[in-house]
Backbone as numpy.savetxt, mean C-alpha at the origin, in Angstrom:
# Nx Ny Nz CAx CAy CAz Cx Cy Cz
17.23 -12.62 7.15 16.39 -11.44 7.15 17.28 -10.20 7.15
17.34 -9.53 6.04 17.52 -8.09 6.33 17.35 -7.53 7.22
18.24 -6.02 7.28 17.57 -5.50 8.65 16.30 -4.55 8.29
15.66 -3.75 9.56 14.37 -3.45 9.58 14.94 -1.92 8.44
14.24 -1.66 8.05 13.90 -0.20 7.07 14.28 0.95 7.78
14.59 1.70 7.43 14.73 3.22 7.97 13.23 3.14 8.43
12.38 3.87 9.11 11.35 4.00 10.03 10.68 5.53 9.15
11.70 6.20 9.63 11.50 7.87 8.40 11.24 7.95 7.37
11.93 7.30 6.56 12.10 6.87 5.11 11.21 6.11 4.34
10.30 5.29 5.51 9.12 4.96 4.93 7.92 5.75 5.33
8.03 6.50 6.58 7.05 7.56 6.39 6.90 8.86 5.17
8.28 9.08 5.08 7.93 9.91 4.30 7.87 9.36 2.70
8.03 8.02 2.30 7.93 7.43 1.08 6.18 7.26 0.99
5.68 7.13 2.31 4.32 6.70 2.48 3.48 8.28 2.64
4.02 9.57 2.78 3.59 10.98 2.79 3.30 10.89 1.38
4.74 10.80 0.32 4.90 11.67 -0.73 3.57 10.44 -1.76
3.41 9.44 -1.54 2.38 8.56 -2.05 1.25 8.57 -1.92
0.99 8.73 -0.75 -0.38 9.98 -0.13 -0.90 11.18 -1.08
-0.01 11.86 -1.56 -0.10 12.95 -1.84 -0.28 12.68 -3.59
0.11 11.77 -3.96 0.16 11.58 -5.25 -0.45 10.74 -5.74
-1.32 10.13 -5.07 -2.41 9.07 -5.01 -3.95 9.98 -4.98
-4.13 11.08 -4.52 -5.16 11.50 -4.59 -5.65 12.21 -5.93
-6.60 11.85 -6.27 -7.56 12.86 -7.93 -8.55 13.06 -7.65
-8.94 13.92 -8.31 -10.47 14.61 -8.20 -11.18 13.35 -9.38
-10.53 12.72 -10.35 -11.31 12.12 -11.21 -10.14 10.69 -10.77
-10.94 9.59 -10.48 -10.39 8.35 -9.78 -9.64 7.81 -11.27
-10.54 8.03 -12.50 -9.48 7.65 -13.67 -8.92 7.92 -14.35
-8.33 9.20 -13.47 -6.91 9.51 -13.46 -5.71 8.48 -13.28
-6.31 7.40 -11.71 -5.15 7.25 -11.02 -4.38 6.10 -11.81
-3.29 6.01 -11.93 -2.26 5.34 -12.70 -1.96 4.01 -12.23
-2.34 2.86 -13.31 -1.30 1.42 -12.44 -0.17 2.06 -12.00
0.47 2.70 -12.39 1.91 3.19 -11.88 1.66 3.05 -10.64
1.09 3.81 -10.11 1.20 4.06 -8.47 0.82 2.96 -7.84
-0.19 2.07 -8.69 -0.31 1.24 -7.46 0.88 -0.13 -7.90
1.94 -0.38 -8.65 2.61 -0.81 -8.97 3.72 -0.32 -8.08
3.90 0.82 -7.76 4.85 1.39 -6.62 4.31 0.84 -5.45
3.33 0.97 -5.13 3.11 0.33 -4.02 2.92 -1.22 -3.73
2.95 -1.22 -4.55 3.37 -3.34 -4.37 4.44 -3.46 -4.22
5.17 -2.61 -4.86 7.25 -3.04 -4.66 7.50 -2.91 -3.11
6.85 -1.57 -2.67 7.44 -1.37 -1.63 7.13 -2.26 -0.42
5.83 -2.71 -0.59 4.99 -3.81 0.32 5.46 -4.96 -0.04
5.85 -5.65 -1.36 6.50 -6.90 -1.63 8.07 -6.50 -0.58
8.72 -5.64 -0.73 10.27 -5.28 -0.60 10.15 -5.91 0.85
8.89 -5.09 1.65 9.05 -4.91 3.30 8.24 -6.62 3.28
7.74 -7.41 3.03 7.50 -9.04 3.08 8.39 -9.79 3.14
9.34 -10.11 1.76 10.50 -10.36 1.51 11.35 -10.27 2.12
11.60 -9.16 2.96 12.58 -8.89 3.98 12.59 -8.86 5.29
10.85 -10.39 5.57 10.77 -10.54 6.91 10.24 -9.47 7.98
9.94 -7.96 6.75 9.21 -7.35 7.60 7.63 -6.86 7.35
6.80 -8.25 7.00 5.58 -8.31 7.07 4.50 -7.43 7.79
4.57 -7.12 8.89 3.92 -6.63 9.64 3.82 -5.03 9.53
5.20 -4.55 9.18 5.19 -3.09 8.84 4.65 -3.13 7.13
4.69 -3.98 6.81 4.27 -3.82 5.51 2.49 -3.35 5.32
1.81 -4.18 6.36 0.40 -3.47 6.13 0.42 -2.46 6.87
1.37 -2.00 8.19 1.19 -0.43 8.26 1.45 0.23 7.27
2.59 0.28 6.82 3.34 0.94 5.22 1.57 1.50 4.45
1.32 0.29 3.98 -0.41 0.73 3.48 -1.11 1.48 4.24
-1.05 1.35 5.90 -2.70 2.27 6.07 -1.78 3.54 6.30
-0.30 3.68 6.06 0.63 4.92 6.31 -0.13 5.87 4.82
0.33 5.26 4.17 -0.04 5.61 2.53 -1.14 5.93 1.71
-2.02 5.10 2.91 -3.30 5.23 2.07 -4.40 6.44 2.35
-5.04 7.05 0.87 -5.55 8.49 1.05 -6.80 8.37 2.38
-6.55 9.51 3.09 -7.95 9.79 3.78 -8.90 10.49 3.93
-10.08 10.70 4.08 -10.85 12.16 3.56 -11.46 12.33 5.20
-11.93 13.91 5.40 -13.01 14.15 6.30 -14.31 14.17 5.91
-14.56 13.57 4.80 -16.28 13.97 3.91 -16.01 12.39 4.35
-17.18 12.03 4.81 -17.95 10.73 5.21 -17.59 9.57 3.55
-18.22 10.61 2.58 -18.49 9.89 1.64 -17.40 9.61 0.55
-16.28 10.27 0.74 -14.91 10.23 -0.15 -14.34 9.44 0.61
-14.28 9.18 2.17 -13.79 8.33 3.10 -13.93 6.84 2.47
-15.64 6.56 2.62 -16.09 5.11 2.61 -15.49 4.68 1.08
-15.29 5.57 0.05 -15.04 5.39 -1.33 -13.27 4.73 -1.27
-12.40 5.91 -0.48 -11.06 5.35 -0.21 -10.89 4.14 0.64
-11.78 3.90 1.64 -11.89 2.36 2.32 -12.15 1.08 1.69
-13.36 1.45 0.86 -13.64 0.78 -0.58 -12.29 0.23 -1.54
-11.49 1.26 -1.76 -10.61 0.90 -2.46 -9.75 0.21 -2.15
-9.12 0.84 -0.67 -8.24 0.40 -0.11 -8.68 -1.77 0.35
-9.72 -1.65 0.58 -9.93 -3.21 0.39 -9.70 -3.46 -0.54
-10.10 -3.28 -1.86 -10.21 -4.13 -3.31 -8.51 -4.05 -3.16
-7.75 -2.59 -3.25 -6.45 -3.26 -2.99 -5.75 -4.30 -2.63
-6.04 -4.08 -1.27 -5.38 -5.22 -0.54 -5.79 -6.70 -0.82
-6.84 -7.11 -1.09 -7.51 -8.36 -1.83 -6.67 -8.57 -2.70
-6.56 -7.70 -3.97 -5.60 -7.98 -5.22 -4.15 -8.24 -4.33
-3.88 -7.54 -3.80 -2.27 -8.41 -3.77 -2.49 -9.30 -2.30
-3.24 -9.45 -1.55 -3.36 -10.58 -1.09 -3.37 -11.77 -1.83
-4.30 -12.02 -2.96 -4.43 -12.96 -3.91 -3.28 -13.30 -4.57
-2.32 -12.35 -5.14 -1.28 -12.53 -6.05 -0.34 -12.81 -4.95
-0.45 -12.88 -3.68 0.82 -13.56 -2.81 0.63 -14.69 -2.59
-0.92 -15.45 -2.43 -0.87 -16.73 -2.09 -0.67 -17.39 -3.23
-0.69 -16.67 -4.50 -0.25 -17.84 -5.48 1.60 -17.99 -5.53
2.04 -17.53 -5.18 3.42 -18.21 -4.81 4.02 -18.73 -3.86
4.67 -19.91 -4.15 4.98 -20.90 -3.87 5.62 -21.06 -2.36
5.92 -19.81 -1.76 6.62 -19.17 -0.72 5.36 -18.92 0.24
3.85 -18.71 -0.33 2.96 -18.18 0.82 2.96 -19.01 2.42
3.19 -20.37 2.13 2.62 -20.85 3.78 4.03 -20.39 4.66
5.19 -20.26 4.10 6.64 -19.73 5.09 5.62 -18.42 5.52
């Protein structure tokens, strides 16, 4: 196991993703970004540090004070996490 991550370095990797994750029109938002955010959540798995890896996500992930842009980003943020939940148990490595 690698060692643990800079602590900072993923907050503020998880600020500047925040910030660049949000649109006024949702199809805007780019596989890109959410392709960045699998690396960085695969990176922190891989390297035995699982657990910060789903903080890393709720670090990152957009939040609103309108009730209704909220439940929409919670919304997402599940279908997220489903998709790469799914694409981890198909390799061969999931039960370690």
């Amino acid at each position: 196991m690698k060692k643990s991550p800079n602590h900072n370095e993923l907050l503020e990797t998880a600020e500047e993703f925040r910030q660049t994750a949000v649109f006024n029109d949702e199809s805007m938002r780019s596989l890109h970004w959410e392709a960045r955010w699998w690396a960085v959540m695969l990176e922190l798995i891989y390297t035995g540090n699982g657990d910060l890896a789903w903080k890393f996500c709720d670090w990152f992930w957009p939040v609103s004070d309108q009730q209704s842009i909220s439940k929409t980003y919670l919304s997402d943020k599940k279908k997220f996490l489903t998709e790469f939940k799914k694409q981890l148990k198909m390799s061969p490595y999931w039960p370690d």
